[in-house]
C-alpha positions as CSV (number, residue, x, y, z in Angstrom):
1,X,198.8,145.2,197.3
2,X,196.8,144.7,194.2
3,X,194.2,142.4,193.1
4,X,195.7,140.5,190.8
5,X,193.4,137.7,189.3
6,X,191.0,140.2,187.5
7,X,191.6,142.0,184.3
8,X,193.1,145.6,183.4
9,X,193.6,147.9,180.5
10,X,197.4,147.3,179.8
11,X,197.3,149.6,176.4
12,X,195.4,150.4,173.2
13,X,196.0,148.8,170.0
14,X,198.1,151.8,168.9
15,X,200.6,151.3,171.3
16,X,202.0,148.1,170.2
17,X,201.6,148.6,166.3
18,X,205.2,149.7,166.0
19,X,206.6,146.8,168.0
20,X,206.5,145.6,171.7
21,X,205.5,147.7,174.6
22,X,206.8,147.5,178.3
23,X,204.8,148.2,180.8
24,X,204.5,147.5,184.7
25,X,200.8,146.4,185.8
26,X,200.2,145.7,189.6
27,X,203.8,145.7,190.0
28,X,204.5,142.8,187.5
29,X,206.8,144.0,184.1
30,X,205.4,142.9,181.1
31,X,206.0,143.1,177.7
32,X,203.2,143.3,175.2
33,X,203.5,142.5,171.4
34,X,201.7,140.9,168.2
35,X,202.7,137.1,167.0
36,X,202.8,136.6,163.2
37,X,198.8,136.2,163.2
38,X,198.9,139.5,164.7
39,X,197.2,138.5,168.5
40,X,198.4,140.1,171.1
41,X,200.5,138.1,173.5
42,X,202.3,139.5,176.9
43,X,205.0,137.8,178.7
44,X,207.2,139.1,182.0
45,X,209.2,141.5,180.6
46,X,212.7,139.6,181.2
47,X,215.4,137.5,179.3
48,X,216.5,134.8,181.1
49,X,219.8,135.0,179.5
50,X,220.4,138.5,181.3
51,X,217.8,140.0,182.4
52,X,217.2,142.3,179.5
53,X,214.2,143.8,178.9
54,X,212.6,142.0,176.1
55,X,210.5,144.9,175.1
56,X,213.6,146.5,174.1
57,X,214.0,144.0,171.3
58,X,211.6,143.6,168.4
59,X,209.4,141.0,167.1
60,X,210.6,138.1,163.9
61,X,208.5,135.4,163.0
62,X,205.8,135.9,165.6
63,X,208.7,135.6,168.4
64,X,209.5,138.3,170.9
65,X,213.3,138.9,170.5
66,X,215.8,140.2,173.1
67,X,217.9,143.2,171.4
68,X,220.9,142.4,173.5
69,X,221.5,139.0,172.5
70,X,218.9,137.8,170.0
71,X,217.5,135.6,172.5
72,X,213.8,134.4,170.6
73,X,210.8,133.8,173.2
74,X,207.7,132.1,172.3
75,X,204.1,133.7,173.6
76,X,204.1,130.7,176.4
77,X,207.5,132.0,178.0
78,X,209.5,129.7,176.3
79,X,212.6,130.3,174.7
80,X,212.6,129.1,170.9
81,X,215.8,129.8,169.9
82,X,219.2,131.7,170.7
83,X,222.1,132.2,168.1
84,X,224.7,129.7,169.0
85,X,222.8,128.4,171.6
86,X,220.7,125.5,173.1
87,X,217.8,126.5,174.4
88,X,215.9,123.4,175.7
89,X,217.3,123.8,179.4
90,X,216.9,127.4,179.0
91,X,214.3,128.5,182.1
92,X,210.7,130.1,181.5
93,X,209.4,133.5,181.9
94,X,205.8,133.7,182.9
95,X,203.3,134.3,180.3
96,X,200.1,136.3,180.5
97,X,196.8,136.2,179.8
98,X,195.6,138.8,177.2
99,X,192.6,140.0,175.1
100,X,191.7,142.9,172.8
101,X,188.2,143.7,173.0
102,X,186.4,147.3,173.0
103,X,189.6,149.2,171.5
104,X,191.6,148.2,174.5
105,X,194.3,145.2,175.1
106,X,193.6,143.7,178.4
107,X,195.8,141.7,180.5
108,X,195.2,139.3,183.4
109,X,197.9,139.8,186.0
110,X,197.6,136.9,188.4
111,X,197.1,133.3,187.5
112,X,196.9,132.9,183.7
113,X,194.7,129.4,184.3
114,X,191.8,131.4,185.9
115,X,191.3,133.7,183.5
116,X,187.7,134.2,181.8
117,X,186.8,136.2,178.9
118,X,183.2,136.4,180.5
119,X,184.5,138.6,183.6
120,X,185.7,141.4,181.4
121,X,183.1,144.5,181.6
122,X,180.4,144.8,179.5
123,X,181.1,147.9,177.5
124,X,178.3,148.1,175.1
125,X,179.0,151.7,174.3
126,X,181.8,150.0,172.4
127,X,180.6,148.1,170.1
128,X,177.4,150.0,169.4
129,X,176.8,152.5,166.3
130,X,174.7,154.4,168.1
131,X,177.6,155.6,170.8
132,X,181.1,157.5,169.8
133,X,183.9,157.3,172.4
134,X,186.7,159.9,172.4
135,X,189.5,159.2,175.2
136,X,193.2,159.4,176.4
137,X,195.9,157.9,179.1
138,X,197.6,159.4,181.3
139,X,200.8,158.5,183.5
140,X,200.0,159.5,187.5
141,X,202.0,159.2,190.0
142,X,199.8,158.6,193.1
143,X,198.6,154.8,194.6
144,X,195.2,154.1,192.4
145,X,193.0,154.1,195.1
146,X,193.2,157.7,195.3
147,X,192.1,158.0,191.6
148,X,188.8,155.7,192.9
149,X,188.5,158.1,195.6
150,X,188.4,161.4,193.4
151,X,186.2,159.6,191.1
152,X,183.4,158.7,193.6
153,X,183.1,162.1,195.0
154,X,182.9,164.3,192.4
155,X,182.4,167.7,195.0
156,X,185.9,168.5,194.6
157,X,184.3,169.7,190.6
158,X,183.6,172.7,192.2
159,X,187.4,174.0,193.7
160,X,189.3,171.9,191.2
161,X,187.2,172.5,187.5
162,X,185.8,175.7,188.8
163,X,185.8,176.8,185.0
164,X,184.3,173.8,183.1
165,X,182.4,171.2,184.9
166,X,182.7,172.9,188.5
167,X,179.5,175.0,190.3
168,X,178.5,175.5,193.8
169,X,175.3,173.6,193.1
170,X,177.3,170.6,193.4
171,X,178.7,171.1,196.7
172,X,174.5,171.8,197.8
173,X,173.1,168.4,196.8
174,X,174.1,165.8,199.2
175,X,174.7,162.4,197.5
176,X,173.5,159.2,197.9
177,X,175.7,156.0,198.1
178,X,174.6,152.5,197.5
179,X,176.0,149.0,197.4
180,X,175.0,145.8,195.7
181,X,177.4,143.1,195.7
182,X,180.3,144.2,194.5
183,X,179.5,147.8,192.9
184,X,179.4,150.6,194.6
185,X,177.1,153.4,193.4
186,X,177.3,157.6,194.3
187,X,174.5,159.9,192.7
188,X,173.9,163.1,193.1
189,X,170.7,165.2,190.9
190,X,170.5,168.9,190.6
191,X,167.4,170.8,189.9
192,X,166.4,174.1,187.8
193,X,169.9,174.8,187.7
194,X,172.3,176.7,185.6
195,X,174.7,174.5,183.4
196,X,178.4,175.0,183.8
197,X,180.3,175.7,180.5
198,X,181.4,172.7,179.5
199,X,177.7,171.3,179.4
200,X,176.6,174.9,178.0
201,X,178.4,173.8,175.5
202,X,177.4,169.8,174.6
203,X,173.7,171.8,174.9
204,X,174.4,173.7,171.9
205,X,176.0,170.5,170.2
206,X,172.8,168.5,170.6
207,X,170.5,171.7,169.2
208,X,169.4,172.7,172.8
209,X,169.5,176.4,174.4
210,X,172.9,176.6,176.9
211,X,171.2,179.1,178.7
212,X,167.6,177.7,179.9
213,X,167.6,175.7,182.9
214,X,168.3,172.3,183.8
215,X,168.6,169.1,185.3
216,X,171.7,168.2,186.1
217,X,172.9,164.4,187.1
218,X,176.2,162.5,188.1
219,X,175.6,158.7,188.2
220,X,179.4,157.4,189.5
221,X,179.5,153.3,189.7
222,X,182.5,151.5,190.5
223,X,183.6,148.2,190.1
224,X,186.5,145.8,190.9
225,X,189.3,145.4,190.6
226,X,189.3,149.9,189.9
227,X,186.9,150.7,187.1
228,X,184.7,153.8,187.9
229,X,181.6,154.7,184.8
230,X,180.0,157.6,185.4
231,X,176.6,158.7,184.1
232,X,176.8,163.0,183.9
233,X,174.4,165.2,182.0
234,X,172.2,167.6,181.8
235,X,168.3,168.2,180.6
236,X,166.3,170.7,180.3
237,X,164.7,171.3,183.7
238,X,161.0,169.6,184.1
239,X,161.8,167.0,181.3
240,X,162.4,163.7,183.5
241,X,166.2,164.9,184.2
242,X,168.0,161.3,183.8
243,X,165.0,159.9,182.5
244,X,164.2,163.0,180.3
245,X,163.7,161.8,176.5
246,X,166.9,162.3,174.1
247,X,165.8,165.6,172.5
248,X,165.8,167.2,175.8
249,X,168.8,166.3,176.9
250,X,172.5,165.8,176.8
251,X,174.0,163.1,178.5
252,X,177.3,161.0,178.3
253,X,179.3,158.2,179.9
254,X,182.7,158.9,181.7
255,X,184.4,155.8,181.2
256,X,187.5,155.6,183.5
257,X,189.7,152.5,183.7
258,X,192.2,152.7,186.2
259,X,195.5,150.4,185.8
260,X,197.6,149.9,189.0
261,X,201.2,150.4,188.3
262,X,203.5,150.5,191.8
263,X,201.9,151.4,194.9
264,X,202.2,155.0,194.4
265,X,201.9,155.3,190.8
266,X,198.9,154.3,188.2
267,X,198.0,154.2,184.4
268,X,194.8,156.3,183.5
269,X,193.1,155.3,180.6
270,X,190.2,158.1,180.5
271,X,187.3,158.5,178.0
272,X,183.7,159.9,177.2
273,X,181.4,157.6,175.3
274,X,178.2,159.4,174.3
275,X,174.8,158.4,172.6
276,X,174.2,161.2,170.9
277,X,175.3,162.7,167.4
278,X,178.0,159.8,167.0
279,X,179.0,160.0,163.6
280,X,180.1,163.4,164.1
281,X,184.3,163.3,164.5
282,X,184.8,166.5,164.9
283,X,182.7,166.7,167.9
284,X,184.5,163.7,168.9
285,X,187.4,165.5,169.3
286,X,186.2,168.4,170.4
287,X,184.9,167.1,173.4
288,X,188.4,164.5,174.0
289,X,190.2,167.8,174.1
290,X,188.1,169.6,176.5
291,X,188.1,166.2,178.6
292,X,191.5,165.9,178.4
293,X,192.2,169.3,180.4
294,X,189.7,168.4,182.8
295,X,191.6,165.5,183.8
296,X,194.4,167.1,183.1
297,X,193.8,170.0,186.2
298,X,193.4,166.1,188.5
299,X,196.7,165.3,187.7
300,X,198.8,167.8,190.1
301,X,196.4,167.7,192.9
302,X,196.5,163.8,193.0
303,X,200.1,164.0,193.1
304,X,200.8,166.5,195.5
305,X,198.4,164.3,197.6
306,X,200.2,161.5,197.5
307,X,203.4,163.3,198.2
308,X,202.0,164.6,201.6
309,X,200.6,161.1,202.6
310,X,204.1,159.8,202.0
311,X,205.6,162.2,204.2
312,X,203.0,161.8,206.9
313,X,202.0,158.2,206.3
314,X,200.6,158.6,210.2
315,X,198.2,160.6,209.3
316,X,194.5,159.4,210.4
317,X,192.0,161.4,207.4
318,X,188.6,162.5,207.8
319,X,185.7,159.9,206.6
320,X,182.6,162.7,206.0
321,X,179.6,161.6,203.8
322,X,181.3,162.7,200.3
323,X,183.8,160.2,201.1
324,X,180.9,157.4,201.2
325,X,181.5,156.3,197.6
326,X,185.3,155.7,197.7
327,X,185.4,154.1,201.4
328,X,182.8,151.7,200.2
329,X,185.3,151.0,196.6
330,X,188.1,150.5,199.6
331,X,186.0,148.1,201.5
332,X,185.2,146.1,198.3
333,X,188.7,146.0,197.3
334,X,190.4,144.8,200.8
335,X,187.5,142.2,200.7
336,X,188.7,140.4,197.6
337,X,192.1,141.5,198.2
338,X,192.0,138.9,201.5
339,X,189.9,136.3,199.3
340,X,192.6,136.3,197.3
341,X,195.4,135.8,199.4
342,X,194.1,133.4,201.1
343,X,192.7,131.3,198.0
């Protein structure tokens, strides 16, 4: 089950600049496109003539038309026009509410009426000069909640990224979890450390020594319906460590939206947004790429997970202390999973 009255990244801008996109969210097919003033618009992804997928069609006048039949839908779900054809009796297809803000097009699953622009996520990283955001999506087939899971207990960085982001240090600082309201909040600080390559290198980037000691922080806080920012860095040691000024530091923002698909399957939109050198593309890119094999080395171990909990759905799992931040996200999410069903 999913929370549906909430919104999720559905796609970036890219994706739909070619013509309409498909795509299942919370188990709901939609299809996303651009009307003639070029706002996005989403409706259930299904012809009432036949059942066609309308995303397989293409877009005239601002209408979303069916390829099979030339069927012509308006943004609202209603059909405008049909070669040959009368459409006034012709039944709806549910529309959905959608915005683009911060680079992303976001859709509203459950009950169009109830959506609010003001319940999106501040993401000020976004529209700030002084950040620069490098990111990705993948396609995983494993239930999203398992995503959350790996997200708020980042001690698996030490087995799974044991070459870029991965050291024992990790696995020797026990973290602390939190909840206020409806955010759940894991952090774990290192000391006088060593830094692991891939924040060797972002110290080199921002002009500091990779191989002097340091502070090392991960700040993971989710929020419902399944978005997880997470506050990782490094200073040098005896500088303040989170609070350590910008010169002696270098820190970033994980930004990881995480889009429901099926029950077992999810769409990953993944990202780093960082405050420091942001004009600097190529260091943009740079770090995208080595993010993108980070999460990349995720991928086969969520999926082989959820393989083995669909064969042995029985299965009672351990709950140890790592697993503090993602049972909390669980509790959160059945909460408003019941106030939602029963609303």
């Amino acid at each position: 089950m999913f929370i549906k009255n909430a919104w999720y990244v559905a796609c970036t801008p890219d994706e739909i600049a070619n013509g309409p996109l498909g795509r299942t969210i919370c188990g709901e097919k939609i299809a996303f496109y651009r009307d003639d003033e070029g706002k996005v618009a989403a409706v259930e992804d299904f012809c009432p003539h036949r059942g066609a997928p309308l995303s397989l069609g293409y877009v005239e006048n601002g209408k979303l038309v069916c390829g099979y039949h030339g069927l012509a839908m308006n943004r609202d779900g209603k059909t405008a026009s049909m070669p040959g054809q009368r459409v006034r009796a012709f039944p709806c297809v549910k529309p959905f509410a959608v915005i683009e803000r911060y680079g992303f097009v976001w859709v509203w699953p459950g009950k169009a009426a109830e959506a609010r622009e003001d319940l999106l996520p501040q993401c000020e990283w976004a529209e700030s000069p002084d950040w620069a955001y490098g990111g990705g999506l993948y396609h995983i087939n494993c239930d999203y909640r398992l995503m959350i899971d790996n997200l708020m207990d980042l001690t698996h960085e030490t087995y799974v990224h044991s070459t870029s982001i991965g050291q024992k240090e990790i696995d020797e600082a026990a973290p602390e979890t939190t909840v206020s309201g409806d955010e759940v909040i894991t952090a774990r600080y290192m000391e006088n450390i060593q830094a692991p390559p891939f924040w060797q290198a972002a110290m080199k980037f921002n002009d500091l020594d990779p191989t002097a000691a340091v502070d090392r922080w991960q700040i993971c806080r989710f929020s419902p319906p399944s978005h997880v920012m997470i506050d990782v860095g490094v200073a040098l040691a005896g500088n303040g460590g989170f609070e350590a000024a910008p010169q002696f530091k270098a820190s970033s923002r994980v930004i990881d939206f995480i889009t429901p698909e099926t029950e077992t399957s999810h769409w990953y939109f993944w990202g780093m947004a960082r405050n420091f050198k942001p004009s600097d593309v190529e260091l943009t890119n740079t770090i995208r790429e080595g993010q993108g094999k980070i999460f990349g080395e995720d991928l086969e171990m969520l999926e082989r997970q959820q393989q083995n909990l669909s064969l042995w759905p029985e299965r009672e799992l351990l709950k140890l202390n790592i697993d503090a931040g993602g049972v909390q996200s669980r509790k959160i999410i059945d909460r408003l999973l019941a106030e939602e069903g029963n609303a």
